[in-house]
ZAFIFI-211830 format. One line per 3 residues: number of its first residue (from 1); their letters; for each residue x, y, z of N, C-alpha, C. Coordinates in pm, whole numbers. Each point is the difference from the previous one (the first is absolute). Layout:
// ZAFIFI-211830
NUM = a = X/Y/Z/X/Y/Z/X/Y/Z | ...
//
This chain:
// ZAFIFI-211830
1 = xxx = 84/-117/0/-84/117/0/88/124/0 | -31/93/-53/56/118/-11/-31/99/59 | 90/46/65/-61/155/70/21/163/-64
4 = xxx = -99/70/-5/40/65/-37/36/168/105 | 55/9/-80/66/153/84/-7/109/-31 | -70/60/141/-87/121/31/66/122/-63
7 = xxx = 96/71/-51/91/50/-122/-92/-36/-107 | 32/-69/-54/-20/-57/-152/-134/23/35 | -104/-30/75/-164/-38/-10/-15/163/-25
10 = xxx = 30/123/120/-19/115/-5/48/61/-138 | 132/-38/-43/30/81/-114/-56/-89/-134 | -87/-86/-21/-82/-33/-98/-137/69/2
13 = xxx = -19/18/170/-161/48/-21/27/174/-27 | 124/72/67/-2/169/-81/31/-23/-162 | 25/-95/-31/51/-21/-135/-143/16/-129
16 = xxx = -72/-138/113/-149/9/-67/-83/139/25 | -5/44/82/-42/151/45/23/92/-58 | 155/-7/-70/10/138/-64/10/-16/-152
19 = xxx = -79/-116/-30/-17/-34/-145/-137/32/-42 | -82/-65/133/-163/31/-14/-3/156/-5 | 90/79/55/-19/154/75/38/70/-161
22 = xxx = 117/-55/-56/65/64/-97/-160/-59/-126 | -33/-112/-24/-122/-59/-104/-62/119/44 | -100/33/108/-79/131/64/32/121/-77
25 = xxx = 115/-18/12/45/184/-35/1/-39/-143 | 21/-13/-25/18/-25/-150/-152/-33/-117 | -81/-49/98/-121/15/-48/-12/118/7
28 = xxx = -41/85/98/-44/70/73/60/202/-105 | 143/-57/-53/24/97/-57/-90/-18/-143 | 9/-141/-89/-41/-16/-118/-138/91/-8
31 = xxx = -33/-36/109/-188/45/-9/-34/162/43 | 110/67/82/-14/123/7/13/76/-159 | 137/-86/-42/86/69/-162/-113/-12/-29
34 = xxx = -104/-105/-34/-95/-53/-84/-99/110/-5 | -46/42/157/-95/116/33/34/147/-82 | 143/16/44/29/155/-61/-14/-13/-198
37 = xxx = 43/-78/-53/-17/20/-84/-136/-37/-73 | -67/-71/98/-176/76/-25/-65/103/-53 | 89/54/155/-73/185/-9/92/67/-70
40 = xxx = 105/-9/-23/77/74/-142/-62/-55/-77 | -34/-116/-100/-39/-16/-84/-205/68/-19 | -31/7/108/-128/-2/-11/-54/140/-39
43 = xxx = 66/114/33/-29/129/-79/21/4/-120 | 83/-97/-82/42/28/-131/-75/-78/-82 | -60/87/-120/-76/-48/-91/54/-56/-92
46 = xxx = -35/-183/32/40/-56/-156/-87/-79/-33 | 6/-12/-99/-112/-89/-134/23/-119/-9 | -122/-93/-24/22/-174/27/58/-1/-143
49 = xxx = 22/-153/-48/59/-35/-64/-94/2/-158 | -121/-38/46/-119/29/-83/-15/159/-94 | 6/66/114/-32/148/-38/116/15/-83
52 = xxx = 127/-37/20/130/37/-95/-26/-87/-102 | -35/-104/-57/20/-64/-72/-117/112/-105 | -144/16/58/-98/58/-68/49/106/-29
55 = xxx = 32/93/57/68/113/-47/105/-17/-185 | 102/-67/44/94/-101/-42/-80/-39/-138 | -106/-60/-30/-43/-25/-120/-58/90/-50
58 = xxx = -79/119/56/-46/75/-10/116/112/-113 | 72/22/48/125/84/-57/61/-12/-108 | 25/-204/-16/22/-42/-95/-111/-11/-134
61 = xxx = -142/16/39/-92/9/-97/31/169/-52 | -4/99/92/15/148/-54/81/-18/-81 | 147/-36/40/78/18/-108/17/-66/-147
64 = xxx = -96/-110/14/-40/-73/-151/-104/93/-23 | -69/35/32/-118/136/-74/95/128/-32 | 103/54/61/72/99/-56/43/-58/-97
67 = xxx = 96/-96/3/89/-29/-133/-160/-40/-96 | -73/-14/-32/-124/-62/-38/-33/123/-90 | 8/90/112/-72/138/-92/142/92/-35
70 = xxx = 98/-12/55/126/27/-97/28/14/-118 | -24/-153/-29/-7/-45/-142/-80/60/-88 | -182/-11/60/-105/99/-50/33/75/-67
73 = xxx = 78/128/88/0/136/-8/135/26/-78 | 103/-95/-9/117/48/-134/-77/-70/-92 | -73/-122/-10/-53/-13/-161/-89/76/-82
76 = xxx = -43/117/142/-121/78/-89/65/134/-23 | 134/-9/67/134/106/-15/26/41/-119 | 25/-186/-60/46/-17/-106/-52/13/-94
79 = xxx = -147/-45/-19/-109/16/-82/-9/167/-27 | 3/59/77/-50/126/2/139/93/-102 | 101/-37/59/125/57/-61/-2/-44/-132
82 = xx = -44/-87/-41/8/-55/-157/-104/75/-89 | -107/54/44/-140/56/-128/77/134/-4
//
């Protein structure tokens, strides 16, 4: 049988203590960081991913109707410059 010694038993259990204490803190910061950048983020206006994309096609259709009527307007440029 083995005995064990009151040293070693004490400095395993501050050992376990200041691992659980240090896990604690260490949560404990993640979830504050987590909080602040909440409320920094939460005044600032940004757009879901949806709204950018709609936008996003939206822009890309204008600019096929400009180049669209571009064309229009030098062929009737051209027309016109020729009589």
């Amino acid at each position: 049988m083995q005995s064990q010694n009151p040293m070693i038993a004490d400095f395993v259990k501050l050992a376990n203590s200041a691992a659980g204490t240090f896990a604690g803190m260490t949560r404990e910061a993640r979830e504050s960081a987590r909080e602040r950048l909440k409320e920094a983020f939460g005044g600032m206006d940004f757009v879901s991913r949806e709204e950018f994309d709609t936008v996003k096609l939206m822009a890309q259709k204008a600019r096929e109707e400009n180049e669209a009527l571009k064309a229009r307007i030098e062929a009737l440029e051209a027309k016109l410059a020729g009589k």
